[in-house]
N, C-alpha and C positions, 0 to 999 in steps of 0.2 A: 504494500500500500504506500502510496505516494505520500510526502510530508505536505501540509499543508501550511500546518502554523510553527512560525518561525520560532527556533530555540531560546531566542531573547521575550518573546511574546509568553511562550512555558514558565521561563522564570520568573517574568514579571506576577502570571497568573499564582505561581506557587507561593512566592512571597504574601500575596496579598493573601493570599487564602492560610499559609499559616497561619500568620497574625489573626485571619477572624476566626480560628479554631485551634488555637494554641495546646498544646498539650493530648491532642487526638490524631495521632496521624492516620487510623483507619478516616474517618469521616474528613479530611485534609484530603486524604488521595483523590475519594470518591467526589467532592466536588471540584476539584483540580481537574479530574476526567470531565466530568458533568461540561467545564467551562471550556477545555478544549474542544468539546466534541459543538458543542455552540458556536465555538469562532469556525471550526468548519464550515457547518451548515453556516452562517452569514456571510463565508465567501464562497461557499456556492451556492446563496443567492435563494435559500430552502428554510423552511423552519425547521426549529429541532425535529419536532415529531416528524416532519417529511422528512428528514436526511434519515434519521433513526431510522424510519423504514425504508428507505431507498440504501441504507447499510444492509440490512436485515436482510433484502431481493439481494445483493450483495455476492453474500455473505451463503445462499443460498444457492444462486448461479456456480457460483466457485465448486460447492462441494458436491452437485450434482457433477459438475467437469471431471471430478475427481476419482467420482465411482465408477 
């Protein structure tokens, strides 16, 4: 899978999300991902819920190729 958001974009995103969730790094990851997977879909121009599911068809393509 192709990068999308830039590694400077990651850090900024993890920084800020430490700080609102200090001391949790399970619930840190999970909206670290949550906000990566947003800046996707808002450059390709989808809402979350459409990229998610446009991952999902994805996601499902792939592993049907595979079998």
């Amino acid at each position: 899978m192709e990068k999308k958001v830039f590694v400077q974009e990651v850090k900024r995103i993890r920084k800020k999300i430490e700080q609102e969730f200090p001391g949790d790094p399970a619930l840190q990851e999970v909206h670290i991902a949550r906000k990566i997977i947003s800046k996707e879909a808002e450059i390709e121009g989808m809402s979350l819920g459409k990229y998610i599911r446009f991952l999902e068809l994805k996601r499902e393509k792939l592993e049907k190729q595979s079998s």
